[in-house]
C-alpha positions as CSV (number, residue, x, y, z in Angstrom):
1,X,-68.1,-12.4,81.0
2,X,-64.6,-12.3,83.2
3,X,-64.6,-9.4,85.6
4,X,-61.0,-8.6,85.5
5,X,-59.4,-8.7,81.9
6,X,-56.4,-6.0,82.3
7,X,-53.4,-8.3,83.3
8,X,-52.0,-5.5,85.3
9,X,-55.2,-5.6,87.1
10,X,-54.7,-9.3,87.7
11,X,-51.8,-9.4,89.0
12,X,-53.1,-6.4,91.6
13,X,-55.9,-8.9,92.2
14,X,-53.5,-11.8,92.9
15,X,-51.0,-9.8,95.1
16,X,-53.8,-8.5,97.3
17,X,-55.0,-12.6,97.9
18,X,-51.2,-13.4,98.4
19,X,-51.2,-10.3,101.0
20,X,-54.7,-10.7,102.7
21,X,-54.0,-14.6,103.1
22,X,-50.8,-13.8,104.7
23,X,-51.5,-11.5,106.9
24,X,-54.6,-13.1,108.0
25,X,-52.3,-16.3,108.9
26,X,-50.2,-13.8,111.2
27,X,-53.1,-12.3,113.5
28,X,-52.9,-13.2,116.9
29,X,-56.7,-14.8,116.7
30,X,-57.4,-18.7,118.4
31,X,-59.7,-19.5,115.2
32,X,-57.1,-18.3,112.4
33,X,-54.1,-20.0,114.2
34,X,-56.0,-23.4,114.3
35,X,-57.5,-22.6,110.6
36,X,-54.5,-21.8,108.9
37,X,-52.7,-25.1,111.2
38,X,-54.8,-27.1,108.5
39,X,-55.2,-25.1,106.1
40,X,-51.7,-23.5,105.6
41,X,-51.5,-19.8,103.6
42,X,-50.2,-21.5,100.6
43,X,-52.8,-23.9,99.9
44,X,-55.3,-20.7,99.2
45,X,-52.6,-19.8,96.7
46,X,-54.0,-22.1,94.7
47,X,-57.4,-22.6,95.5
48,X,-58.6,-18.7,95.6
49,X,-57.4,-18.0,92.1
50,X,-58.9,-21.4,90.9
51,X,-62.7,-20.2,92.5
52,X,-62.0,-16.7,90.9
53,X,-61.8,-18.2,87.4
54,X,-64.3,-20.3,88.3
55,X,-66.9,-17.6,89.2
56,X,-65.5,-15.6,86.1
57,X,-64.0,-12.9,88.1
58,X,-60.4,-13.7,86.5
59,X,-59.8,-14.9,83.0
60,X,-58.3,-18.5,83.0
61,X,-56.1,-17.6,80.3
62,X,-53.7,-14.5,80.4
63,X,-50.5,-13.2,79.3
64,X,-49.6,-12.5,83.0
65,X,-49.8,-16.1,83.8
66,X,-46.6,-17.3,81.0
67,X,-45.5,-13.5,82.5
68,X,-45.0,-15.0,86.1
69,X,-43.5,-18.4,84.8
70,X,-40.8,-17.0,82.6
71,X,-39.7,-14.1,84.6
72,X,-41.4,-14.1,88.1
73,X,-40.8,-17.9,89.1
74,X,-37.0,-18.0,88.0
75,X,-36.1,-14.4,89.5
76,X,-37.6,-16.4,92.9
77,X,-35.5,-19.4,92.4
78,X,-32.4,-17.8,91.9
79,X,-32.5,-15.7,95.2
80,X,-33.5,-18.9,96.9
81,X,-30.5,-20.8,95.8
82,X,-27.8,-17.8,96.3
83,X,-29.4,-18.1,99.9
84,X,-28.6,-22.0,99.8
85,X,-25.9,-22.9,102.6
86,X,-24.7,-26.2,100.5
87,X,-22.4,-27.6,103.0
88,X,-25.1,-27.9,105.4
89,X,-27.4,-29.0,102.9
90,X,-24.9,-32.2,101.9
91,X,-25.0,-33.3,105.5
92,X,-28.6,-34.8,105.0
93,X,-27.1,-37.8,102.9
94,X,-28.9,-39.8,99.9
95,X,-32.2,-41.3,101.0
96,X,-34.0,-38.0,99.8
97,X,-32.6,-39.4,96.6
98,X,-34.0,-42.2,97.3
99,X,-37.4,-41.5,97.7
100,X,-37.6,-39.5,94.8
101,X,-36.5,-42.2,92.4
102,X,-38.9,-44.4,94.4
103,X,-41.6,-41.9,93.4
104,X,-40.2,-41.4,89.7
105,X,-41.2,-45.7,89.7
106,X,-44.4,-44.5,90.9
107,X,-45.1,-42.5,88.1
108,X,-43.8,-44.7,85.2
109,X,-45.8,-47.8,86.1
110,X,-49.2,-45.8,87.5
111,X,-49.9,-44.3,84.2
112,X,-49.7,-47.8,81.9
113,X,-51.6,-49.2,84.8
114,X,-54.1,-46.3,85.1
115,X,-54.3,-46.2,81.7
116,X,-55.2,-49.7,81.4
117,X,-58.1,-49.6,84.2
118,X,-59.9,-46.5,82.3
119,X,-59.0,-47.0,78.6
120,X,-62.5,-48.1,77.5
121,X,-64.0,-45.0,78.4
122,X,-61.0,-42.7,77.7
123,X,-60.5,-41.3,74.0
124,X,-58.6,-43.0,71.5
125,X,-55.7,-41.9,71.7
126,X,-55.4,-40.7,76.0
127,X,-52.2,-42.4,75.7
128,X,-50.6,-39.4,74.1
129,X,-51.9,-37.5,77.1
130,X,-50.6,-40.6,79.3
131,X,-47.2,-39.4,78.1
132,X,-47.9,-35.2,78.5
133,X,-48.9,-35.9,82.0
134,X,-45.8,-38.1,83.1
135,X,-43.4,-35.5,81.3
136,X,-45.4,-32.6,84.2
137,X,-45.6,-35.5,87.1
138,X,-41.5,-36.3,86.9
139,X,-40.2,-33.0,86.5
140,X,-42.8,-30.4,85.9
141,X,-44.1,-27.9,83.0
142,X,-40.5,-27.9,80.6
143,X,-41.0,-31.6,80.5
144,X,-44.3,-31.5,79.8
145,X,-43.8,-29.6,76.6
146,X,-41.6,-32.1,75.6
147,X,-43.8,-34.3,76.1
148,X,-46.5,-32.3,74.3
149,X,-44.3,-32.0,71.3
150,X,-42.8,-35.7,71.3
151,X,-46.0,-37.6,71.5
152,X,-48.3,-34.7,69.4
153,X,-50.6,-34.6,71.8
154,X,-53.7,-33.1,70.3
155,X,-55.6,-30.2,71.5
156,X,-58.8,-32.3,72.2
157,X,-56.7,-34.4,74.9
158,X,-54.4,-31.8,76.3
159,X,-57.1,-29.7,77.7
160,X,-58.4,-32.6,80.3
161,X,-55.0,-33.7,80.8
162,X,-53.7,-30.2,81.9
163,X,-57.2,-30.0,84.1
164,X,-56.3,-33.5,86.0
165,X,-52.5,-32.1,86.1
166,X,-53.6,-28.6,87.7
167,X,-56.8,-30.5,90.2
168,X,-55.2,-33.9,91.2
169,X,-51.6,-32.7,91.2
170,X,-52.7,-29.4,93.5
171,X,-54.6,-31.2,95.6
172,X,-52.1,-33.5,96.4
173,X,-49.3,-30.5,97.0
174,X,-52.1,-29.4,99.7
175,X,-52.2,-32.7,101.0
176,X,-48.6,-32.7,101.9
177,X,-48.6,-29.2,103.4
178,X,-51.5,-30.6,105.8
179,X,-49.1,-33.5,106.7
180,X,-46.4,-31.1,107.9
181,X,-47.8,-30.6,110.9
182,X,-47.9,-34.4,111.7
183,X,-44.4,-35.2,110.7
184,X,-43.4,-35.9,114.4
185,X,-46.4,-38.2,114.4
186,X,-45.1,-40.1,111.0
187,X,-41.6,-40.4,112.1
188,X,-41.8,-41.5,115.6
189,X,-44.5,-44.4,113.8
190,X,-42.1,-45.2,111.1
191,X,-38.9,-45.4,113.5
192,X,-37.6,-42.7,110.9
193,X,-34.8,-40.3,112.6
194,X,-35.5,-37.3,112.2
195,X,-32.5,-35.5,114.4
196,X,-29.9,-35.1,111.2
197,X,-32.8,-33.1,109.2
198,X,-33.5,-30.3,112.4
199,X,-29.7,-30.3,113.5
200,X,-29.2,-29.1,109.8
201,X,-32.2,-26.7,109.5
202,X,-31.6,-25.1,113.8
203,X,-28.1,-24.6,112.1
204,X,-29.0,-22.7,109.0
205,X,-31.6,-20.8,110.8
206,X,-29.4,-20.1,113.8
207,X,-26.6,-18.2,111.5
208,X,-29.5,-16.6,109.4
209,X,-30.6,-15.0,113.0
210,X,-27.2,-14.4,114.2
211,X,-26.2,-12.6,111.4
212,X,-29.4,-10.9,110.4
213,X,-29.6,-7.6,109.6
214,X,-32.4,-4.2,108.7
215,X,-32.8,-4.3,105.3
216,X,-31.7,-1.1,103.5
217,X,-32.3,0.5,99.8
218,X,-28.9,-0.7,98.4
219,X,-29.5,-4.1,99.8
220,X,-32.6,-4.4,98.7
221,X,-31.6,-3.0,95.0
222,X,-29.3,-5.3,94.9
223,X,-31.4,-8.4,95.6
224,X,-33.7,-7.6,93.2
225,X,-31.3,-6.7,90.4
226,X,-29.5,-10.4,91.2
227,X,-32.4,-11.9,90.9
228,X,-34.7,-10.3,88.1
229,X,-31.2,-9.4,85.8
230,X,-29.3,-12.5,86.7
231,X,-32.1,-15.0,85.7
232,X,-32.7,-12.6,82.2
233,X,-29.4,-13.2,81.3
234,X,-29.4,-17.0,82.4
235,X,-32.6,-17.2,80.4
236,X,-31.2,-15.5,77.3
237,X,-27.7,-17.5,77.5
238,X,-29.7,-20.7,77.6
239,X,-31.5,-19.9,74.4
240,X,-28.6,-19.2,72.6
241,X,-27.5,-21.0,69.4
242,X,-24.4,-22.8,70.7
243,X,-26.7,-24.5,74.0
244,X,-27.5,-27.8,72.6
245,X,-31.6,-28.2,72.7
246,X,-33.5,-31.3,72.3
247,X,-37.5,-32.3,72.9
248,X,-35.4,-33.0,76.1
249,X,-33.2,-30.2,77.1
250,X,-35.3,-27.5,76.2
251,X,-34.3,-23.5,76.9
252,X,-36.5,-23.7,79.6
253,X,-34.8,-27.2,81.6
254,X,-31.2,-25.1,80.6
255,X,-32.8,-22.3,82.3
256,X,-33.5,-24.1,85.2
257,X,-30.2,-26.2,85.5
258,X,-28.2,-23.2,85.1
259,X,-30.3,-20.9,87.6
260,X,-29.2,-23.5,90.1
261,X,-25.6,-23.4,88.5
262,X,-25.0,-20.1,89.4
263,X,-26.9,-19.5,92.3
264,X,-25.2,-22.3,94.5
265,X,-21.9,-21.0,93.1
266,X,-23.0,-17.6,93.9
267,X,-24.0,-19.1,97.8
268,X,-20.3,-19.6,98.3
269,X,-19.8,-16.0,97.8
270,X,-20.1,-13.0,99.8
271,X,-23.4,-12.9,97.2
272,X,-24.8,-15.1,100.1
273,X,-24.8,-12.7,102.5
274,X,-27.9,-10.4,100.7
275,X,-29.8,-13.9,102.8
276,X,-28.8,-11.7,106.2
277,X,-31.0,-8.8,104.9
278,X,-34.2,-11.3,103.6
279,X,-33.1,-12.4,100.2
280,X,-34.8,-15.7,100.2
281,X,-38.0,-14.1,101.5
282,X,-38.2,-11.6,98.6
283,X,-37.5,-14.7,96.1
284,X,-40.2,-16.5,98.2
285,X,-42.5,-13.6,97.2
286,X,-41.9,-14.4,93.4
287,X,-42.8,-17.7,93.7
288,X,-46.0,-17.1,95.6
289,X,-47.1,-14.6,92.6
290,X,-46.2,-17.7,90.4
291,X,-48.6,-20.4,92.5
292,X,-51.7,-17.5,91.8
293,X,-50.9,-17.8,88.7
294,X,-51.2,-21.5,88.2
295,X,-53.8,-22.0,90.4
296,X,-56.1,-19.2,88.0
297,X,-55.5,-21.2,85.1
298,X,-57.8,-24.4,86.5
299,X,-61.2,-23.9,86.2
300,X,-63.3,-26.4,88.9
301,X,-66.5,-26.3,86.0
302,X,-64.3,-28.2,83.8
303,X,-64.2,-31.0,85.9
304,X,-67.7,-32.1,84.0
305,X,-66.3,-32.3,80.9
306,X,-63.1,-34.5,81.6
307,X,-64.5,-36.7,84.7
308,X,-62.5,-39.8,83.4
309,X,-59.4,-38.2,83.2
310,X,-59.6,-36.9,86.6
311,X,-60.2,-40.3,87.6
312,X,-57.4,-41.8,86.0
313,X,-55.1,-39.5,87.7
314,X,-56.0,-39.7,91.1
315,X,-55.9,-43.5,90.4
316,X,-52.3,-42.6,88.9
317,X,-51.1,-40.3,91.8
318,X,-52.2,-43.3,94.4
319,X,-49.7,-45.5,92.7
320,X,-47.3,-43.2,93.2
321,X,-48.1,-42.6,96.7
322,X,-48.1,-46.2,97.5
323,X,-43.9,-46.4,95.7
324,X,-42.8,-43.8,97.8
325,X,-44.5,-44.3,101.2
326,X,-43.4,-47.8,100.7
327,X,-39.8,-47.0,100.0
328,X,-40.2,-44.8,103.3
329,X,-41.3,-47.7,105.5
330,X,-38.2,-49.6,104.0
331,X,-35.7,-47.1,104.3
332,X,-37.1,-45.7,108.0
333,X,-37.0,-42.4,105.9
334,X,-38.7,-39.0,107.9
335,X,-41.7,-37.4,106.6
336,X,-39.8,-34.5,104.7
337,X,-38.0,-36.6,102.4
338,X,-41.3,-38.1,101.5
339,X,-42.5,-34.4,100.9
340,X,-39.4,-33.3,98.5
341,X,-39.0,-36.4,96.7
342,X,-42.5,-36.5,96.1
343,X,-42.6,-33.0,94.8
344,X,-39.6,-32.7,93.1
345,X,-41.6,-35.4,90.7
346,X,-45.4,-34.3,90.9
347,X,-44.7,-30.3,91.0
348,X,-41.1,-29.6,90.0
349,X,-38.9,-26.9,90.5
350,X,-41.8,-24.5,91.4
351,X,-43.6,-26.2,93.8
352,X,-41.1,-28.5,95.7
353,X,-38.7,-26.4,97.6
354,X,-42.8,-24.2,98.9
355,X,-43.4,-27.5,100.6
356,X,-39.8,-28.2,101.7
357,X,-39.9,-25.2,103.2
358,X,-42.9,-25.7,104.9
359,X,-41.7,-28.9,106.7
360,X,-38.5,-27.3,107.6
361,X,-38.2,-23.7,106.9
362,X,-34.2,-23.5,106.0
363,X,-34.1,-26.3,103.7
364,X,-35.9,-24.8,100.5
365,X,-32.8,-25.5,98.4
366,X,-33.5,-29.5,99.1
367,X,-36.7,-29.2,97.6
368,X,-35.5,-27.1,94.5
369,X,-32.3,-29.6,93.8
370,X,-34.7,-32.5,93.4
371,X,-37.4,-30.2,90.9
372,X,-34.2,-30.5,89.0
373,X,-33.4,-33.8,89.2
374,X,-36.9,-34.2,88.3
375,X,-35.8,-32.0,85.2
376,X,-33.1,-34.1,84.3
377,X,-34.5,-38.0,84.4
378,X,-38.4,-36.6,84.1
379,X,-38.2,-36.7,80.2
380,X,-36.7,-39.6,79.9
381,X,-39.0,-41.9,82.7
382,X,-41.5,-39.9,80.8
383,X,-41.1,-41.3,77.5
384,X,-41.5,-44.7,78.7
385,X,-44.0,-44.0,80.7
386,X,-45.5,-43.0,77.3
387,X,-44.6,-45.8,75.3
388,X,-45.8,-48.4,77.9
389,X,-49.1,-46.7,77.8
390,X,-48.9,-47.1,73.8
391,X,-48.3,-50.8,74.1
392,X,-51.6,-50.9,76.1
393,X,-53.4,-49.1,73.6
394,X,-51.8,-51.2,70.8
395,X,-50.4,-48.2,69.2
């Protein structure tokens, strides 16, 4: 029996962890400084509302949840990228690029291989899964559907492979988060410079601080209305009859790619100025909600029931690992390009500008740009990753 049923009554229970959490990170206390060092705020976004569904005091399954994903998380993304400074951005060159197409590799030829190592005790046909879980691991959930839909995925697989998705592909976000406090560390090791990426983030931070200013009511109404009416009406226009849609380019991939349309033309605007009076931190706030959200929907008991499937993906996800860190050592690339180009494969548009963010505050946008590369090529990668895993299966 589930405690807390009433999805208004969620999402209270949710906003109170994202507030506690917080604010807990922020009191001047030895202990909490060094805990939340290690174990930054935003991993518990995940990991509280996964326990709550696991002790039953949230349901795993609620309308708030595709709530948060539809309206919340694009509302949050829009107000991050009308608080984009682009030019800046541009200065950090191509091997972010880079070392997200190295991890895209990753992806593609871990799952055949994975696949291969685990196929005698996986289900007959885990390849369709193989295929749903490369659609959410190059690109995020819109490719995933696709996925869903192109390989018909049936219900009996899809449950374990969204399980080893939410575990092994939050677990890893939280991984990287740890690691941002040993970036110097990795850099100076890997003879990576770092100077181009801090000259870029001092200088978007320094004319945030110059320039910022008390927020007021009008300000504030008209961050919200940008963001929660502009991404309605993106949303809408991208479902409409005349937008081409394909198992590929879905409403919700048009949604996305046209959210960041708009909002880095809007950044060139005197729209970009709402940043002076904490536009990106309200958007922040949306995306927050969003992580409770996906985080409640994983339940830790399940683990028991689809033990091979988490296996194969954490088997999967090292493969990646290995690509990218390799293409790192090559390159001499810094820790944070690692981070985005990692995440703008294994968690999207949602997750990968929380973690750019966390290795350099000002440079969310990076992180979002490559969740929609991910978008674009993810499908695509995705079906051969799919296909190579039905070869192996001798489908």
């Amino acid at each position: 029996m589930v405690l807390i049923q009433d999805p208004m009554a969620i999402f209270a229970y949710l906003s109170a962890i994202v507030g506690i959490v917080f604010m807990l990170s922020t009191l001047d206390n030895k202990f909490l400084r060094k805990f939340f060092r290690y174990a930054p705020p935003l991993i518990w976004m995940y990991f509280l509302p996964m326990l709550s569904t696991t002790f039953g005091i949230i349901p795993q399954s609620s309308d708030l949840y595709s709530f948060l994903s539809t309206y919340i998380l694009p509302a949050g993304l829009l107000l991050l990228m009308i608080s984009a400074n682009v030019p800046a951005t541009f200065k950090l060159g191509g091997k972010a690029v880079l070392l997200f197409l190295s991890g895209t590799i990753g992806v593609v030829i871990g799952g055949p291989i994975a696949f291969a190592l685990f196929q005698g005790i996986l289900p007959e046909e885990a390849w369709r899964g193989v295929g749903a879980l490369a659609g959410s691991w190059i690109g995020g959930s819109a490719n995933m559907g696709a996925m869903i839909e192109a390989f018909r995925t049936p219900d009996e697989i899809l449950s374990p492979v969204i399980l080893t998705d939410t575990l092994v592909g939050i677990s890893w976000m939280g991984v990287m988060i740890a690691l941002a406090n040993f970036q110097e560390r990795f850099n100076k090791w890997n003879g990576a410079d770092n100077s181009t990426i801090k000259r870029v983030n001092e200088d978007i931070a320094t004319d945030i601080e110059r320039n910022v200013k008390p927020l007021q009511l009008p300000q504030l109404f008209g961050i919200i209305g940008i963001g929660f009416a502009g991404s309605y009406i993106i949303r809408v226009f991208a479902g409409m009859d005349f937008i081409p849609k394909s198992e590929i380019m879905s409403t919700s991939t048009w949604s996305f790619i046209l959210i960041t349309a708009v909002g880095i033309a809007l950044s060139f605007t005197k729209v970009r100025n709402l940043e002076y009076y904490g536009a990106s931190k309200i958007g922040y706030l949306g995306i927050y909600l969003f992580l409770t959200g996906i985080g409640a929907q994983a339940n830790l008991a399940d683990v028991v029931q689809a033990p091979q499937f988490i296996l194969m993906g954490v088997v999967w996800l090292a493969i990646h690992i290995l690509c990218i860190f390799a293409a790192a050592r090559l390159l001499r690339a810094p820790l944070f390009f690692v981070a985005v180009g990692s995440q703008g494969n294994i968690g999207g548009t949602s997750s990968a500008p929380i973690v750019a963010s966390v290795f350099q505050p000002a440079l969310a946008p990076v992180g979002l740009l490559m969740g929609i590369l991910g978008n674009i090529v993810g499908t695509y990668a995705a079906l051969l990753c799919g296909k190579l895993a039905q070869m192996i299966a001798g489908g």
